[in-house]
BAFI-3210 file (N, C-alpha, C; in Angstrom, 3 decimals, decimal comma, padded with zeros to 6 digits):
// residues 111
n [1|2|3|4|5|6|7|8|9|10|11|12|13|14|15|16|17|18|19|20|21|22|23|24|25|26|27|28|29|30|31|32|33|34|35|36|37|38|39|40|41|42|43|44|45|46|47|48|49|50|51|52|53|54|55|56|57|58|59|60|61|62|63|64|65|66|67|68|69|70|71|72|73|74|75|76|77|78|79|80|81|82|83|84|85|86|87|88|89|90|91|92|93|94|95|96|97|98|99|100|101|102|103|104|105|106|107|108|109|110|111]
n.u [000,833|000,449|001,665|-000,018|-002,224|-002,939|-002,673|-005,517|-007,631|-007,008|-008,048|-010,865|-011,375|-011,998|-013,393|-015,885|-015,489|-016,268|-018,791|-020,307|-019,865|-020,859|-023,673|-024,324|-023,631|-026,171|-028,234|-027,264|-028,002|-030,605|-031,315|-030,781|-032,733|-035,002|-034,449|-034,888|-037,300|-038,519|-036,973|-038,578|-041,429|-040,787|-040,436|-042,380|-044,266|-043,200|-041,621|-038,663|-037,825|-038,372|-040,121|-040,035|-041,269|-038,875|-037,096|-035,381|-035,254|-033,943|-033,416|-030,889|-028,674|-025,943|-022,691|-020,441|-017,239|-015,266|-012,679|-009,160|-007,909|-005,126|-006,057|-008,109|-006,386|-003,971|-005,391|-006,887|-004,547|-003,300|-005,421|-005,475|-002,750|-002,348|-000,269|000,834|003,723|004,697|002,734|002,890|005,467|004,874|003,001|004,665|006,295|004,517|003,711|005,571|006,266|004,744|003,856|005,319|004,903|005,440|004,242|004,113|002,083|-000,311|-001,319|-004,610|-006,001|-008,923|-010,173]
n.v [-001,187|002,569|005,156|007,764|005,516|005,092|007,282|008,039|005,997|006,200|008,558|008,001|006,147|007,454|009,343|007,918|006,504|008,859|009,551|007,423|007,806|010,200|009,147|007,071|008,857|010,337|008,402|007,482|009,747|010,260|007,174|008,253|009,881|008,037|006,643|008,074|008,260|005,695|005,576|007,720|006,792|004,338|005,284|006,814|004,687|003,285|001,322|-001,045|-002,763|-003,781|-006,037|-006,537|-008,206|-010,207|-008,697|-007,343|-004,415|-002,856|-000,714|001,490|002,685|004,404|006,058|008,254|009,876|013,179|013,745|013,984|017,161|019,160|021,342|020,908|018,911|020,518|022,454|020,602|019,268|021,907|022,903|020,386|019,836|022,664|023,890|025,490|025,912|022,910|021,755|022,463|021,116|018,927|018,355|019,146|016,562|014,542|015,273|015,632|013,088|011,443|009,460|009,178|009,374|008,589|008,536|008,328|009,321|009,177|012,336|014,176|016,026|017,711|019,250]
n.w [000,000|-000,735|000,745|000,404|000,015|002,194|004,208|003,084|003,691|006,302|006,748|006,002|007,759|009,851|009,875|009,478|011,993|013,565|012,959|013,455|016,235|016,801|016,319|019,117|021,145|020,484|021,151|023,556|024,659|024,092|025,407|027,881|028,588|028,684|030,629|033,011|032,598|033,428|035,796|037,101|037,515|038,493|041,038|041,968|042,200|044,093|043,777|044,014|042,076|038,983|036,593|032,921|030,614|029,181|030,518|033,612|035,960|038,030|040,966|041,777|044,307|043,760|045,096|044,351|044,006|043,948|041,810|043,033|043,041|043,188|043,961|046,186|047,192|048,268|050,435|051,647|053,268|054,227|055,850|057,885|059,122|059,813|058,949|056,752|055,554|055,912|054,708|051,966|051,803|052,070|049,999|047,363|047,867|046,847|044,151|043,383|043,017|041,476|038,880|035,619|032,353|028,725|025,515|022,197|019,589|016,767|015,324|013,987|012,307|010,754|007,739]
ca.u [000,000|001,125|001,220|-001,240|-003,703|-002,950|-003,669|-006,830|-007,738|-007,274|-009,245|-011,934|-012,098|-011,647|-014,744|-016,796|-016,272|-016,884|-020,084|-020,588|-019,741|-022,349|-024,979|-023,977|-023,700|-027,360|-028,498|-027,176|-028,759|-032,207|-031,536|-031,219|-034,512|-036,026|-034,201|-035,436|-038,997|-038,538|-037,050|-039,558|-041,853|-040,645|-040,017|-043,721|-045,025|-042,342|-040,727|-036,980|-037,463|-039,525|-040,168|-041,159|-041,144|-038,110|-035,898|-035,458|-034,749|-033,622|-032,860|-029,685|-028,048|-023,949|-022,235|-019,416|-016,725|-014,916|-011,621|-008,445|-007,272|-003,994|-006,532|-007,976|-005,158|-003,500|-006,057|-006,667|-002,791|-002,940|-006,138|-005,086|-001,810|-002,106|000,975|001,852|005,094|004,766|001,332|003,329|006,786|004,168|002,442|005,872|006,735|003,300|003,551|007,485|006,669|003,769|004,527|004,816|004,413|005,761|003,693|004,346|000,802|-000,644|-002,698|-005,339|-007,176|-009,334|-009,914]
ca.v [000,000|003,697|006,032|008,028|004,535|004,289|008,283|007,807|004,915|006,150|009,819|007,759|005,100|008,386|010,236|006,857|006,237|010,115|009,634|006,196|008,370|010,727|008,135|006,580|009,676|010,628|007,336|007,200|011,005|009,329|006,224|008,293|010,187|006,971|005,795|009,235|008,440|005,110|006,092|008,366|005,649|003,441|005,894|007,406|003,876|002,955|-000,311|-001,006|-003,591|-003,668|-006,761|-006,477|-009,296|-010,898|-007,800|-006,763|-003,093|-002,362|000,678|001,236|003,914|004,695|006,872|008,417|011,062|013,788|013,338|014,802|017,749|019,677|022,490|020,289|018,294|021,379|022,899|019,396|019,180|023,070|022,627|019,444|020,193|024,388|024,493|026,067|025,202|021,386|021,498|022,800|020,424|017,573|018,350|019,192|015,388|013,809|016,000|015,075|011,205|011,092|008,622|009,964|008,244|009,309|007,888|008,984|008,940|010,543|013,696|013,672|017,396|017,573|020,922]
ca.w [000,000|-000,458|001,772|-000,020|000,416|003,923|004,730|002,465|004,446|007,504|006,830|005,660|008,769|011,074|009,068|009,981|013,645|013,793|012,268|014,575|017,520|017,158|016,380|019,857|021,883|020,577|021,706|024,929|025,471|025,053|026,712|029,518|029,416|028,720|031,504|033,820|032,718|034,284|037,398|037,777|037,455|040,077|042,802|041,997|042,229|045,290|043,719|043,772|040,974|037,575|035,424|031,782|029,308|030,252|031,357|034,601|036,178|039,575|041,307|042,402|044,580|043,407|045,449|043,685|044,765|042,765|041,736|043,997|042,743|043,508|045,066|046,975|048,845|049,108|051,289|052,903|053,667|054,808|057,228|058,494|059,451|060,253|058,854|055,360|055,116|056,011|053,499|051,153|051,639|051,446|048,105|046,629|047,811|046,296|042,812|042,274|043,196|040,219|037,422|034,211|030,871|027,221|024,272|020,827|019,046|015,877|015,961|012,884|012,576|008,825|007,163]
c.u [000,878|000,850|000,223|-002,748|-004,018|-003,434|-005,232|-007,930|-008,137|-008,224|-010,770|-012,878|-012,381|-013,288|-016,372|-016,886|-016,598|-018,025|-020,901|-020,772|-020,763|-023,866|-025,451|-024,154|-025,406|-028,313|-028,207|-028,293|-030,208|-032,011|-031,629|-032,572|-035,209|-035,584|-034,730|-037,104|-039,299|-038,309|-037,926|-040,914|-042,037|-041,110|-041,693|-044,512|-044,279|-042,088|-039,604|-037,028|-038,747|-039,241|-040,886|-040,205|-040,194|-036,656|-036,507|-035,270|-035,023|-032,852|-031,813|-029,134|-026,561|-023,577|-020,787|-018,454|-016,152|-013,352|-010,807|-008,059|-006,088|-004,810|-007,097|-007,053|-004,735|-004,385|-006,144|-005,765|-003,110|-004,284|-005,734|-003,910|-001,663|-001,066|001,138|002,979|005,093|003,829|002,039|004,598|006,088|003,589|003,405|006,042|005,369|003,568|004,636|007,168|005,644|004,656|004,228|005,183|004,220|004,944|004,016|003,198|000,504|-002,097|-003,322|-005,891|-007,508|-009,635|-011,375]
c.v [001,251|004,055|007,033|007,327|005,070|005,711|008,119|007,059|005,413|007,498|008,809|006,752|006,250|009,210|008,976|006,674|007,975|010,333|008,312|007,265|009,410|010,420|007,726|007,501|010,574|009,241|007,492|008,535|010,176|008,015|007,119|009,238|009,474|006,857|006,350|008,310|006,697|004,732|006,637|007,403|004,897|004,245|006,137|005,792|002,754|001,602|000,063|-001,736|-003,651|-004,775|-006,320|-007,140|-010,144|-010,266|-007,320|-005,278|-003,310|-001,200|000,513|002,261|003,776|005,959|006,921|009,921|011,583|013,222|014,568|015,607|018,470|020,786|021,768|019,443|019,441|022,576|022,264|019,422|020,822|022,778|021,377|019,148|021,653|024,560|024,568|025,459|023,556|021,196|021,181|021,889|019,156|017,237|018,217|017,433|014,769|014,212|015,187|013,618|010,732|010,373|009,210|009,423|009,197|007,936|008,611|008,317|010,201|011,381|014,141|014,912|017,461|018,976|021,363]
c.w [000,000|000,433|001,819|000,130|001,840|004,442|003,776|003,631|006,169|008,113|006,771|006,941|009,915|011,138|009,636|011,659|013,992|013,651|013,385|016,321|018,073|016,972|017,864|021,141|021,735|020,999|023,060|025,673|025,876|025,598|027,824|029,911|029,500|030,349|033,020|034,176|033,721|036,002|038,295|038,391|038,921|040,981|043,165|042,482|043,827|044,714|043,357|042,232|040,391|036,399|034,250|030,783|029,848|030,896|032,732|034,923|037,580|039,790|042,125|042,767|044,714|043,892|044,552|044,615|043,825|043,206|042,721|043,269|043,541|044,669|046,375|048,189|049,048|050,689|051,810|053,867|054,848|056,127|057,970|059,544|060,097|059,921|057,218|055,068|055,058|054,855|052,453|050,967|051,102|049,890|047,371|046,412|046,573|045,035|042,263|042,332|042,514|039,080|036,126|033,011|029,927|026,721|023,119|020,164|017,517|015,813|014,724|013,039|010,702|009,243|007,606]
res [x|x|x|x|x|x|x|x|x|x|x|x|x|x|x|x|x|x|x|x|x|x|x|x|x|x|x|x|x|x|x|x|x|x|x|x|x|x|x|x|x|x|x|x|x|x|x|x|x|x|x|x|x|x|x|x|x|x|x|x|x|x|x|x|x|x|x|x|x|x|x|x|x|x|x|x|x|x|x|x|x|x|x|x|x|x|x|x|x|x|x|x|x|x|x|x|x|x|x|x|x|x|x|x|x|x|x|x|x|x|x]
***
């Protein structure tokens, strides 16, 4: 194959899952109002669990937390401690002792 095929090729598979991707991402939107109007559903009708045909649905409560940011621990670190300077020697340690990872990848932008 040239290299001419192979960029051809690869605009054209790039142009497709782009086109897949927003099929997928308008799908999921309404799954989830479907999925609202069912919630609503339940709660209004007070059941945890809903048979129909031969799918199930159960309600399920997921606690989640946000991710740590730098502003965060550092204020953690600083109230926790009352001390600035130590807050601050600690983050330094945590930041410098992050793993960090080279990839070499290619970066695709059309006109």
């Amino acid at each position: 194959m040239k290299i001419s095929e192979i960029i051809n090729e690869y605009i054209n598979t790039n142009e497709k899952m782009d086109n897949l991707n927003t099929k997928i991402r308008e799908l999921k939107d309404y799954n989830k109002k479907l999925s609202s109007g069912i919630i609503n559903f339940m709660e209004k009708n007070k059941k945890n669990d809903l048979s129909y045909n031969d799918n199930r649905f159960e309600l399920k409560k997921n606690k989640s937390q946000s991710t740590i940011s730098q502003k965060l621990l550092k204020e953690s670190l600083q109230s926790y401690f009352n001390d600035n300077d130590k807050a601050n020697k600690i983050m330094k340690y945590i930041l410098d002792n992050r793993i960090s990872t080279e990839k070499l990848e290619l970066k695709f932008k059309s006109k």
